[in-house]
C-alpha positions in Angstrom: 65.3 135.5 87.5 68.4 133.3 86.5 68.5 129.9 87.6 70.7 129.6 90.5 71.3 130.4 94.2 71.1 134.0 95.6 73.1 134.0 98.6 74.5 137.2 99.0 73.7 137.5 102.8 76.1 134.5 103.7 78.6 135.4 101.5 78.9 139.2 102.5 79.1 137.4 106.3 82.0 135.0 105.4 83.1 138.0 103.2 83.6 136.2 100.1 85.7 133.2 101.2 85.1 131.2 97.9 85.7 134.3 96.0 88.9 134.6 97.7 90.5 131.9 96.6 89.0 131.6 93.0 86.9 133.5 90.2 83.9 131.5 89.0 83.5 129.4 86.3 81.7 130.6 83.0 79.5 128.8 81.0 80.0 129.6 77.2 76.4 130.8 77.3 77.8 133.5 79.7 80.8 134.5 76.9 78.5 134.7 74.7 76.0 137.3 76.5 79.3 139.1 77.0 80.2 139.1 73.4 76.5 139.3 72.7 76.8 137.6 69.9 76.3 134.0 68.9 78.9 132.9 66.2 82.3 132.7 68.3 85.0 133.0 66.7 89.1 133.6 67.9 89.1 137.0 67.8 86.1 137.2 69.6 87.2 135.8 72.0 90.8 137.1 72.6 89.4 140.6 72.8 86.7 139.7 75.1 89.9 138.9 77.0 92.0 141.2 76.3 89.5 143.8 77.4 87.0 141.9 79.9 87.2 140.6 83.4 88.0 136.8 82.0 90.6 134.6 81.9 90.8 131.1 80.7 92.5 128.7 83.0 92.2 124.9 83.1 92.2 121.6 84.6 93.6 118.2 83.9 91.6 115.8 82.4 92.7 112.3 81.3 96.3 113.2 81.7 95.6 116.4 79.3 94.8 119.7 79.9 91.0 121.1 79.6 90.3 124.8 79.0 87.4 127.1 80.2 86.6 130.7 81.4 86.1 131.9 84.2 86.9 135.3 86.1 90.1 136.5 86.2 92.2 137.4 89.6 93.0 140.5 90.6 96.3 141.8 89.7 96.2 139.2 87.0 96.6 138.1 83.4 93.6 136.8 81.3 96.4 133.3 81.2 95.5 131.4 84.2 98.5 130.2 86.0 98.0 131.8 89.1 95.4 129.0 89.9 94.6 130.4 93.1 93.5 134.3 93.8 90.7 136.5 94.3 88.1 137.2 92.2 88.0 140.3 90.3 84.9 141.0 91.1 85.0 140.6 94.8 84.6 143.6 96.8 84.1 144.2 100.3 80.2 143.8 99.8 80.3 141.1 97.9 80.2 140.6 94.2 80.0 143.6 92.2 78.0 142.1 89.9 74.2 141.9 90.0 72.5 137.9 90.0 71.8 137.8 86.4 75.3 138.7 85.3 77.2 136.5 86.9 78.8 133.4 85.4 77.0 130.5 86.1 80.2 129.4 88.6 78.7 131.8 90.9 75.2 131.8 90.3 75.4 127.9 90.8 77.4 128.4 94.5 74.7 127.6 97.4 75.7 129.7 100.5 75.9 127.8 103.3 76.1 129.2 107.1 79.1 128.6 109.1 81.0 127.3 105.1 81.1 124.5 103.5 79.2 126.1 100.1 78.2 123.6 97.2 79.0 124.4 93.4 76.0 122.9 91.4 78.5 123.5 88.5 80.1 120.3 88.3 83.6 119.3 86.7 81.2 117.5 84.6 79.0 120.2 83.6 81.8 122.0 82.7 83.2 119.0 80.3 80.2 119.3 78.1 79.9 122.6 77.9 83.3 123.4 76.8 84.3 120.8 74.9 83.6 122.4 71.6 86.1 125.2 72.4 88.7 122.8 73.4 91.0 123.6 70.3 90.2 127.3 70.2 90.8 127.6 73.9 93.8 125.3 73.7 95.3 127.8 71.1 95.0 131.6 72.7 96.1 129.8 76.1 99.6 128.6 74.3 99.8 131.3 72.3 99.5 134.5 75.2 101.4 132.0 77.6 104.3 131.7 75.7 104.2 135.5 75.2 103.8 136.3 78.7 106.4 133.9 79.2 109.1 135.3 77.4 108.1 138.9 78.1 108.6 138.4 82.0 104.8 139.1 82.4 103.7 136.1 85.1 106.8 137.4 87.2 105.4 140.9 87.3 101.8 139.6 88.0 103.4 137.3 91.0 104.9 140.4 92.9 101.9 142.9 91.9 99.8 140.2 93.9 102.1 140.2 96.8 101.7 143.7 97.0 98.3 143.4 96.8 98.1 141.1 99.8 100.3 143.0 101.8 98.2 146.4 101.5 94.9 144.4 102.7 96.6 143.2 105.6 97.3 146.7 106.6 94.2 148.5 105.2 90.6 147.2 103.8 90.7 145.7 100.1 
C-alpha cells in the first residue's frame, strides 16, 4: 500500500472540506507515474496538462514565485490562478480516485474528526522536490498565462465557476 493516510471515512463525513477549497499537491514522482515515464521533458509535461487532471500553480518563496503540480479545479485551466477551488476529483463520495493514485498532497492529509486535518506534505517537502523543475515549470506557467491572458480565458473560467457554485446550491454537485 502507498505510504500515507487512508481516511476516506472522515472525509466522506465532512464531505470533502479540504478538497473544497484546494486540489492536492503532486510530488514529481506522481507526474512521472502519470507520464509513466522517467526522462521529463517540456512537452511532456504540457500535454500531461493539456490532457490530465493537473495544473501547476505556485507559491511565493523568498519574494519569488515557486512552481509545482497539483490537481486542477473544476471548471478550471491547467494555469493556477484561481488559488482557491475544488478539486477535480472531488465527488460527492469522496475522491474519485483510489489510495495508490492519488498525489501524495492527498495521500499525505490525516483525517481528523470534527476538522482540523494535517498535511504531512510540508511547504518544505515540496521545496526539494520541485526545485529541479523550477525553470521548466517557470516557463509553461508564463508561457499558457500570457496566452490565456490575452485570449480572455481566466474571465471565462471565473464565471464558468460561478455557475458552477450557483447550481450546487440549488442541486447536489
Amino acid at each position: 500500500m502507498a505510504e500515507g493516510f487512508l481516511s476516506d471515512n472522515i472525509c466522506a463525513e465532512c464531505k470533502g472540506r479540504c478538497c473544497k477549497t484546494m486540489g492536492c499537491s503532486l510530488e514529481p514522482e506522481d507526474m512521472i507515474r502519470a507520464l509513466e515515464s522517467r526522462e521529463i521533458t517540456r512537452e511532456d509535461v504540457e500535454y500531461l496538462l493539456q490532457n490530465g487532471q493537473f495544473a501547476i500553480d505556485s507559491f511565493h518563496l523568498g519574494g519569488r514565485a515557486f512552481y509545482y503540480l497539483r490537481m486542477r479545479h473544476k471548471c478550471f485551466t491547467f494555469i493556477g490562478v484561481d488559488a482557491m477551488g475544488e478539486c477535480i476529483a472531488l465527488t460527492d463520495s469522496g475522491c474519485s480516485l483510489p489510495f495508490e493514485d492519488r498525489p501524495k498532497g492527498g495521500r499525505m492529509l490525516e483525517g481528523k474528526e470534527g476538522g482540523g486535518c494535517v498535511q504531512h506534505y510540508t511547504q518544505e517537502m515540496m521545496i526539494a522536490d520541485w526545485k529541479p523543475y523550477q525553470s521548466m515549470l517557470e516557463s509553461i506557467w508564463t508561457d499558457w498565462h500570457d496566452k490565456f491572458e490575452r485570449d480572455g480565458v481566466f474571465d471565462k473560467c471565473e464565471e464558468e465557476y460561478m455557475q458552477y457554485q450557483m447550481r450546487c446550491r440549488n442541486t447536489v454537485c
